[in-house]
VMD Tcl script that draws the C-alpha trace (Angstrom):
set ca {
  {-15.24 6.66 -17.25}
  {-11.37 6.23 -16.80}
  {-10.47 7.03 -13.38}
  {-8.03 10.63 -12.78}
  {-4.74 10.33 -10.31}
  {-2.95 12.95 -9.38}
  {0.76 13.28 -7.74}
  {0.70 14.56 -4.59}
  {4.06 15.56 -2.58}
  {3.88 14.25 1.81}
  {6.55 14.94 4.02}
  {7.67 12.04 5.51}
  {11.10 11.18 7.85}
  {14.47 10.07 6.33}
  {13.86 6.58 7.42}
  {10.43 5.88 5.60}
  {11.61 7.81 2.32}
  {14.32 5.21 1.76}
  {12.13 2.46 3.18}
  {9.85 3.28 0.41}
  {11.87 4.23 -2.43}
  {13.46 0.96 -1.54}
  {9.74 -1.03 -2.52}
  {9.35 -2.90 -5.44}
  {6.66 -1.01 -8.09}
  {3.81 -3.11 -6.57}
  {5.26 -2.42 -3.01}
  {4.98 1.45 -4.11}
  {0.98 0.90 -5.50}
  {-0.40 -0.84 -2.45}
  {0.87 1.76 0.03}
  {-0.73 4.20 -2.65}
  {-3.34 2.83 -2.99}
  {-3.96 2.82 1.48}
  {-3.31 6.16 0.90}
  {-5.80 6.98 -1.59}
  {-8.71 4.60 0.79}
  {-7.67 7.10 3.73}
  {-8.26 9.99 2.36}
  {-10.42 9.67 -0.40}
  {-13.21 7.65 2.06}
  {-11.60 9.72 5.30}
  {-11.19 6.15 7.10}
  {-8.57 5.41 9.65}
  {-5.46 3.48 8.63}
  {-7.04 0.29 10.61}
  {-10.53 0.55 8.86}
  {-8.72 0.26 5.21}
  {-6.10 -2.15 6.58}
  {-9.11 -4.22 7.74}
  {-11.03 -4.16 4.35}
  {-7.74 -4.90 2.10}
  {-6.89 -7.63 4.16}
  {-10.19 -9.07 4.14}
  {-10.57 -8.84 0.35}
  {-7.02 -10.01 0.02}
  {-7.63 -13.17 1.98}
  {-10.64 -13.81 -0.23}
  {-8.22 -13.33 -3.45}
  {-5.86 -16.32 -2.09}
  {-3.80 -14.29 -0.69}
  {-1.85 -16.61 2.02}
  {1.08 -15.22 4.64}
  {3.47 -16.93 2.59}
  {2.58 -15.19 -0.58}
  {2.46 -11.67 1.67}
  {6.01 -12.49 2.74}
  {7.40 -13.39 -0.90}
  {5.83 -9.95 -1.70}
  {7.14 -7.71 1.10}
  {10.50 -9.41 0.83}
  {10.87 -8.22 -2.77}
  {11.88 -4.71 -1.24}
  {14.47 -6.10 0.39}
  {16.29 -7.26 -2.53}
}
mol new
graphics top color blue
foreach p $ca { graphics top sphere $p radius 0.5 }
foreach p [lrange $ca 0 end-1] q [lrange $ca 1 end] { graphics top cylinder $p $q radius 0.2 }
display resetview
């Protein structure tokens, strides 16, 4: 069964707009994808933070690759 998403519209500052318009596509899904854990599961920010980092680290995800990745959004 193919799984439904649906565009929602937040209200967020100046600031974090332009940070995030600013993201690379992948930037863009992983803080939708937080999003979606939060409220979909109603866990706090640090509970799905927790989990994602956890599997991440088991995917071979290393701090250098997590820097190459968050640095793409400044370029």
């Amino acid at each position: 069964m193919p799984v439904i998403m649906k565009t929602i519209k937040m209200t967020v500052k100046d600031k974090a707009a332009a940070n995030f318009e600013k993201l690379s596509e992948s930037g863009k899904q992983y803080v939708s994808q937080v999003v979606n854990e939060m409220l979909e599961d109603q866990r706090s920010l640090k509970e799905v933070m927790g989990d994602m980092s956890e599997y991440a680290q088991k995917q071979g995800l290393t701090p250098e690759i997590l820097d190459d990745i968050l640095s793409e959004s400044d370029e």
